[in-house]
Structure formats: structure tokens, C-alpha cells
C-alpha positions as a printed Julia matrix, in Angstrom:
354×3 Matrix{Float64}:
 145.22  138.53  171.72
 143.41  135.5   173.05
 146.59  133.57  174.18
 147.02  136.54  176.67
 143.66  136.98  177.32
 143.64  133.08  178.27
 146.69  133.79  180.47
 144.79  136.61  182.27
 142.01  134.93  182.99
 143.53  131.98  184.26
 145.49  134.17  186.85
 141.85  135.75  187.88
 140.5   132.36  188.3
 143.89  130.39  189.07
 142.22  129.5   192.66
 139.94  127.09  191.35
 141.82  126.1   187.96
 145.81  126.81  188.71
 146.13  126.62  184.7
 148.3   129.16  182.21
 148.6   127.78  178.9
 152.05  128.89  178.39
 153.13  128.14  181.49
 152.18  124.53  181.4
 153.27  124.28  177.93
 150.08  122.67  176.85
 150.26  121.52  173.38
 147.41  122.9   170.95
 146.55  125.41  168.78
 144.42  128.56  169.46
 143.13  130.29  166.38
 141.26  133.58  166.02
 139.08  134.01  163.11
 137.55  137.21  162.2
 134.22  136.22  159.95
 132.82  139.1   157.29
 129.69  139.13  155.8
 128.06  137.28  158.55
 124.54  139.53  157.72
 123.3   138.18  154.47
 126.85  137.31  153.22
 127.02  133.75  154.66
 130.82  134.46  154.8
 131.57  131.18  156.87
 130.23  128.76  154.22
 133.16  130.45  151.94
 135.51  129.9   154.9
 134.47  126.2   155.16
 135.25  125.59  151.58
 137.95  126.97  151.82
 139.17  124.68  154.27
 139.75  127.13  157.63
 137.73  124.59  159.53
 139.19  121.29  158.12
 141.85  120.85  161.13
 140.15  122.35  164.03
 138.51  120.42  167.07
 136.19  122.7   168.38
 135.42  126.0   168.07
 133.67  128.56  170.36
 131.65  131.58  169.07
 129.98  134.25  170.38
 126.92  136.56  169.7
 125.69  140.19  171.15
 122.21  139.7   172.97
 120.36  141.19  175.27
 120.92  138.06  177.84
 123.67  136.32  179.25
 122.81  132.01  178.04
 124.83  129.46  175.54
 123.89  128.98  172.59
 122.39  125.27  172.77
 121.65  124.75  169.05
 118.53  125.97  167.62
 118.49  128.86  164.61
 116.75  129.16  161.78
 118.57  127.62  158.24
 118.26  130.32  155.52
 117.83  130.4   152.01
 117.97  133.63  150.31
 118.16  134.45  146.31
 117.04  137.36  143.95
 114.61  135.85  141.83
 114.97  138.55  138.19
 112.81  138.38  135.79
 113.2   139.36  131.88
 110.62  140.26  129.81
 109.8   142.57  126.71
 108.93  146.07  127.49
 106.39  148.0   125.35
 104.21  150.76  125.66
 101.47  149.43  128.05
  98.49  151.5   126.49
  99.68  151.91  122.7
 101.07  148.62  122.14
 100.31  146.08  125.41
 100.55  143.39  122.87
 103.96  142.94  122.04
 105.08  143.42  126.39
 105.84  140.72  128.32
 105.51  141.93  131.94
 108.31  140.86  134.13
 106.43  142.64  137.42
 103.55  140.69  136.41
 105.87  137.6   136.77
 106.88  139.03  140.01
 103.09  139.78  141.17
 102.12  135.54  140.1
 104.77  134.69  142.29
 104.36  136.9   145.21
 100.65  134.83  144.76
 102.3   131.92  144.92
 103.95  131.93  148.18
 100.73  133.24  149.65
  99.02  130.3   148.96
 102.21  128.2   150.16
 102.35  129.53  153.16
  99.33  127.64  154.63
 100.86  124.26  153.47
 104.3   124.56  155.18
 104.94  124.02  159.13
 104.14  126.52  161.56
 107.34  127.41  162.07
 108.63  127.89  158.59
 109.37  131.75  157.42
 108.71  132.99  154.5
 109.47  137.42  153.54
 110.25  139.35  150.54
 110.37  142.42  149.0
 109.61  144.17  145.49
 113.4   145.15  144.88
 112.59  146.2   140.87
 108.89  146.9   139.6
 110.2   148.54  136.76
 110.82  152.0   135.38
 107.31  153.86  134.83
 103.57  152.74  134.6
 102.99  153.29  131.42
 105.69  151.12  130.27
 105.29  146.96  130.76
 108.02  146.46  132.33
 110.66  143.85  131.2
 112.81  143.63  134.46
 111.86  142.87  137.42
 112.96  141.37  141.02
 111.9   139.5   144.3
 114.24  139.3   146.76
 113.28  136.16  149.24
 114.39  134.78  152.34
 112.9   131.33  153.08
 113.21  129.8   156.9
 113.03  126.4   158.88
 114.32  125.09  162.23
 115.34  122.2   159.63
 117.61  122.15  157.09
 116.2   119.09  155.77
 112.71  120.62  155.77
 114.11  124.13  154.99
 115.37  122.27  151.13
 111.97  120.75  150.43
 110.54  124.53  151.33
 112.95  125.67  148.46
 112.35  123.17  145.81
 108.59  124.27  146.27
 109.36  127.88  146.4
 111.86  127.57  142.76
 108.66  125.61  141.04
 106.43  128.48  141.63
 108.93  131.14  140.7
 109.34  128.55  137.56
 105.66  128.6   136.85
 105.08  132.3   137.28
 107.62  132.57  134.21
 105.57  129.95  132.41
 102.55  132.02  132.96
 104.25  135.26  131.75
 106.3   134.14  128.9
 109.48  135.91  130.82
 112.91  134.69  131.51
 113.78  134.06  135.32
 117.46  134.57  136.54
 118.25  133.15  139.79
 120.91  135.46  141.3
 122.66  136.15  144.24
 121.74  132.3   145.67
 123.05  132.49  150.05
 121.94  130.19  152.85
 123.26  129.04  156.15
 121.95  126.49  158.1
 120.83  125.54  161.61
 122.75  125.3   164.28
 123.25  121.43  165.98
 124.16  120.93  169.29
 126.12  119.78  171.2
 125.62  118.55  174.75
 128.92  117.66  176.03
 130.14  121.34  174.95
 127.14  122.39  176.33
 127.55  121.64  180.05
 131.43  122.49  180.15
 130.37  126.24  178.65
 127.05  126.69  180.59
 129.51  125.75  183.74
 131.84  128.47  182.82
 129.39  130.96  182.18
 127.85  130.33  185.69
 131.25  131.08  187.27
 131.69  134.47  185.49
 128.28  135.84  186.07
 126.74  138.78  184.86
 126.82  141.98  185.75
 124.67  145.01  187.31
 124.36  148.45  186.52
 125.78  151.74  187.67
 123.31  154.56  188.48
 124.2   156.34  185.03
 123.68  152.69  183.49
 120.37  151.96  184.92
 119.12  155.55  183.79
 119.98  155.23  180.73
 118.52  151.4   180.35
 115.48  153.21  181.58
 115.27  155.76  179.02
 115.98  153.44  176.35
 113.53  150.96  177.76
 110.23  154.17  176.84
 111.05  153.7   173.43
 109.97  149.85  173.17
 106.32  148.35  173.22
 105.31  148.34  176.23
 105.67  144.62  176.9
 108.87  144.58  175.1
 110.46  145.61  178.05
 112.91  143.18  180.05
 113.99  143.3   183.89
 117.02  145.42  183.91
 118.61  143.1   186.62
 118.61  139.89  184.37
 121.73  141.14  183.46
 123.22  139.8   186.73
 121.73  136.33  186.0
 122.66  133.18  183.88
 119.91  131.97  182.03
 119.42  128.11  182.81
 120.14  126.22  179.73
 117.57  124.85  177.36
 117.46  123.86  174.06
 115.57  126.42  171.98
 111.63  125.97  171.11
 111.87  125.4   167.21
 108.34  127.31  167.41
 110.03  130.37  169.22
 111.11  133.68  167.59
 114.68  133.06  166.03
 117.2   134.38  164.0
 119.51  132.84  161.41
 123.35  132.85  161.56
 126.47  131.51  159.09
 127.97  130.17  162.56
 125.08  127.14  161.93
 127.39  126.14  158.75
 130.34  125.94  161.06
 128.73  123.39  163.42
 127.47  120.67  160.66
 131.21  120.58  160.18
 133.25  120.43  163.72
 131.88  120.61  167.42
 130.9   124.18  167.91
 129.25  125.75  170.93
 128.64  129.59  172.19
 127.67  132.3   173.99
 125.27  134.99  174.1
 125.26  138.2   176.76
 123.66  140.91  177.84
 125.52  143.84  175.6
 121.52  145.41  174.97
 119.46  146.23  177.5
 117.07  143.73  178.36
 114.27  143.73  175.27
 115.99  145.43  172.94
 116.2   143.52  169.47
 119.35  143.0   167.53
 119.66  145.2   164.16
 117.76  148.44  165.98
 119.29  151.66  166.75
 118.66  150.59  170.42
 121.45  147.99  170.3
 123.46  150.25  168.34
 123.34  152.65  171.47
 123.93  149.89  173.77
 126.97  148.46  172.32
 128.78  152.17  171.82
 128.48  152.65  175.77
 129.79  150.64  178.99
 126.64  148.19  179.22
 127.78  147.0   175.87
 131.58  146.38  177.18
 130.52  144.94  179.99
 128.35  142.42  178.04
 131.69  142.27  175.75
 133.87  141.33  179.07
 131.26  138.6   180.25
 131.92  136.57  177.26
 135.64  136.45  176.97
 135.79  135.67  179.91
 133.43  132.5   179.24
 134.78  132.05  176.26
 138.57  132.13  177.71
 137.17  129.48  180.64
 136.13  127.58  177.97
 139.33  127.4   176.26
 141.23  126.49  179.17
 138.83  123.3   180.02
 139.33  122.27  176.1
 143.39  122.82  176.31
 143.67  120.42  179.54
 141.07  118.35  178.94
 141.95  116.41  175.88
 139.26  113.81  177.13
 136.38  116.54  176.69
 137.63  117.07  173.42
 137.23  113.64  172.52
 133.8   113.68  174.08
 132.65  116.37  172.24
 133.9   115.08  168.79
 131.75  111.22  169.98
 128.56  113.75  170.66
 129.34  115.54  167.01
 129.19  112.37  165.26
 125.95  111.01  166.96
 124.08  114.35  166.33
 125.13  114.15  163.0
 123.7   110.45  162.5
 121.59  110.58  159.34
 122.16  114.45  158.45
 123.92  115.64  155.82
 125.41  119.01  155.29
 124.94  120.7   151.87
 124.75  124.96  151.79
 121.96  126.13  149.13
 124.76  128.21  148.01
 126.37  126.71  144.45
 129.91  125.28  144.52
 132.14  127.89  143.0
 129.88  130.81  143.34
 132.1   133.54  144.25
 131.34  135.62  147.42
 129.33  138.77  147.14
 131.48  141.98  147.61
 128.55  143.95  147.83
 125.68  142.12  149.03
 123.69  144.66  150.55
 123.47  147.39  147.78
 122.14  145.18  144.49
């Protein structure tokens, strides 16, 4: 699918590039992953282990968004885990005695990270839930569950976040006299990036462009656009535009992504377009309208085509390659890449519904 997409594009472009892959018989391998569980699932760090990256160069990636920009690093490293506890139930007014309280286990260490949050950096994330209290009030309850998902710019700093957050879920056992059962143990990390790939994709993406509107489009982005806050809102014709690129504000608003595993282990760069109206949020029914309609193919369209630019520099270029494997290795220099997740932990098949 992408070998004639490749071909295609380099006959829409062929006046500036005069390059077809198979035509030229330009030696190289394109591969086409598809990557589950990318929500939660951190299905890439099971991929890397299981060597699908080991022989590739570079790879190229690309994200829904609600504007069209590369991907110049940035992200959020996650580390997420269900942190059970066991305890003794008992009948909480007849006998109180002889419970141990799991929830109250879970309560001390909801505390805990309270109080931890003012002694992290500003830009550190910290949210959980109450995914078990227990089965009724008047009986101490001797399971319970907090499901976590910890945060940082920095993998580095993201690990000494963790270590913190397992002593106080540690300690709120100690307090409780309750077991605690680590389960369900994900992460992904940052993404690094990478300059060289950087310039070559930002260059491509210029000479696609975005796109505008239809009428019917534009009425419906307005419609859609009355359901947001009111300075949620974006300018419908950034779609048209290329946003300049910058590397991301580690203080900004950011998401997290199993792609940032991929790119501690081979040159990786990507894209983002406009496939949601401008201001409208990934994960909200909003998007989910967008990308079931035109806008969202359109957005879809923008970044093959980038993406198949891209390819076509990388195939007949062997020198940018090379260049982007040297910048690899010096944004590497003094990093090292370990996932939170446990070596031989098998992948979740479920991970959503535990």
C-alpha cells in the first residue's frame, strides 16, 4: 500500500523530484507496521522487544490533530500501574477489630501523592482514580485499588517520580497492615528528537500544504466549534497553514505516546494534521465526528502525502540517512533507555476493562 502510494506521489510531485522507487530500482526496504494498544497498552515497547525495530533506519509516524506541524520531540513519558491492596474484611461496626482496611490503604496513599505533588517540577503529572473501594460500608473492606498515571517531560526525572510514588504506596501498606500488589505495570517514554529528520519532514510538509474547507465543511466546523469553551475555539483556516516548527515547551499541555519508545531506539520523526477542527481535543466525541467525515480524510491525505515525500528523500538520500543516524547518537549522549514495564511481562489483552 505505501510502495504505490510512494509511486503516486512521486508522479504528483515528479516536477520537482523526478523519483519512482520502482522505477529507479532504489535499493531499501519499506515496512508498514500497524501498532495496537497504543492507548494505555504501550504496544510498541512489546514490538521493540520483540525485535521489529532492530534493523530499521528510520521510521516515520504519524498522529491525528487538530493542526498540520511535525512532531519535533517533546511528550510526556508515562508510568501507569494498578496499585491493589489486600486486607482482612470484617464487619466494620460488630467486629472493626479483626479488619484490615485495604480502602483505608488506598485513602493514605491518595494522601500521599497530595503532599508529593508540591515537591515535584511544575511540569510533572500526577491522576488517579478509586477503581475498587470495596463491596459495602458496613464491611472493612479487604480489596482495594488505585489506578495511577505518573508524568514528566523526562524520563530520567519521570523514574525518580516513580521510585517516590512506589515508597508511599509501600508505606501506606505499612500503615494499614495490608498487602500491596503491583499490577498491570505500562509506561512509554518521551519522545527525542531529531533535527536532521526534522528539517527534511518540516520541508515536505511545507510543499503539501494544508487544506481549506468546503461550504458544508466550514458549517459544520462551525457547529461543532458552539460546543467547546468559548476560548477553546481555533481559526478554522489554520487548516490551510503549516505550523513553523518548534520544539515543544516541556511546560505546555502534552500528551503521552508508545511512539516515544520507538525513538530512544532508531531515528524517528512525524507528523501531525488537521483531521479535527481547529480546538477540538483528541479522545472527545468531537474528534470522533471529525475523523468519520471529509475534514478528517482530508487531514488523512495531508499526511501521506508528507509522509510519502518523506520516504522518497530517505530512499535517495542515503547521506540523510546517515545524518540522521550521527544526530540519533548525539541526542542520545548520556541517556539510557529502560521502559518501567518488567522484562517478560506479557501484554495486556484487555487493558481497558480490569
Amino acid at each position: 500500500m505505501f510502495r504505490r502510494l510512494i509511486q503516486i506521489v512521486g508522479t504528483l510531485y515528479s516536477h520537482r523530484r523526478n523519483t519512482h522507487l520502482e522505477k529507479n530500482n532504489l535499493p531499501g526496504t519499506l515496512r508498514y507496521y500497524g501498532t495496537p494498544a497504543e492507548e494505555g497498552g504501550a504496544g510498541k515497547v512489546y514490538m521493540i522487544r520483540a525485535g521489529l525495530f532492530r534493523d530499521t533506519d528510520v521510521v516515520l509516524e504519524w498522529h491525528p490533530g487538530n493542526r498540520n506541524s511535525v512532531h519535533y520531540g517533546g511528550m510526556l513519558a508515562l508510568n501507569s500501574a494498578r496499585f491493589r491492596y489486600h486486607g482482612i474484611a470484617a464487619h466494620a461496626a460488630a467486629a472493626p477489630e479483626r479488619g484490615r482496611s485495604a480502602l483505608d490503604a488506598v485513602m493514605l496513599m491518595g494522601n500521599g501523592l497530595e503532599f508529593l505533588r508540591e515537591h515535584v517540577p511544575s511540569s510533572t503529572r500526577i491522576h488517579y482514580i478509586i477503581s475498587n473501594g470495596g463491596a459495602a460500608p458496613n464491611i472493612v473492606p479487604d480489596t482495594a485499588e488505585l489506578y495511577l498515571y505518573a508524568r514528566s517531560p523526562s524520563l530520567s526525572v519521570l523514574d525518580d517520580v516513580w521510585s517516590r510514588i512506589l515508597r508511599i504506596a509501600n508505606g501506606a501498606a505499612m500503615m494499614t497492615d495490608t498487602h500491596l500488589e503491583l499490577r498491570e505495570l505500562s509506561g512509554s517514554a518521551n519522545v527525542i528528537p531529531n533535527d536532521v529528520l526534522a528539517k527534511v519532514a518540516q520541508k515536505n510538509l511545507e510543499e503539501v500544504g494544508g487544506f481549506t474547507y468546503t461550504p458544508e465543511e466550514r458549517h459544520f466546523a462551525e457547529e461543532l466549534q458552539k460546543s467547546l469553551p468559548p476560548d477553546g475555539a481555533g481559526h478554522l483556516d489554520s487548516t490551510a497553514q503549516v505550523f513553523p516548527l518548534t520544539k515543544p515547551d516541556p511546560n505546555s499541555p502534552q500528551a503521552s505516546t508508545d511512539a516515544g519508545d520507538v525513538s530512544w531506539n532508531v531515528p524517528m520523526i512525524g507528523f501531525g494534521t488537521a483531521t479535527f477542527v481547529p480546538g477540538v481535543a483528541a479522545h472527545t466525541w468531537q474528534a470522533a465526528a471529525c475523523a468519520g467525515m471529509t475534514i478528517g480524510q482530508k487531514g488523512m491525505v495531508v499526511a501521506a502525502k508528507a509522509l510519502a515525500l518523506t520516504g522518497i528523500d530517505l530512499f535517495t538520500n542515503p547521506q540523510l540517512v546517515a545524518d540522521a543516524k550521527a544526530d540519533f547518537r548525539k541526542q542520545m549522549q548520556g541517556k539510557t533507555y529502560k521502559s518501567a514495564i518488567p522484562e517478560g511481562q506479557k501484554p495486556p489483552l484487555d487493558y481497558r476493562n480490569k
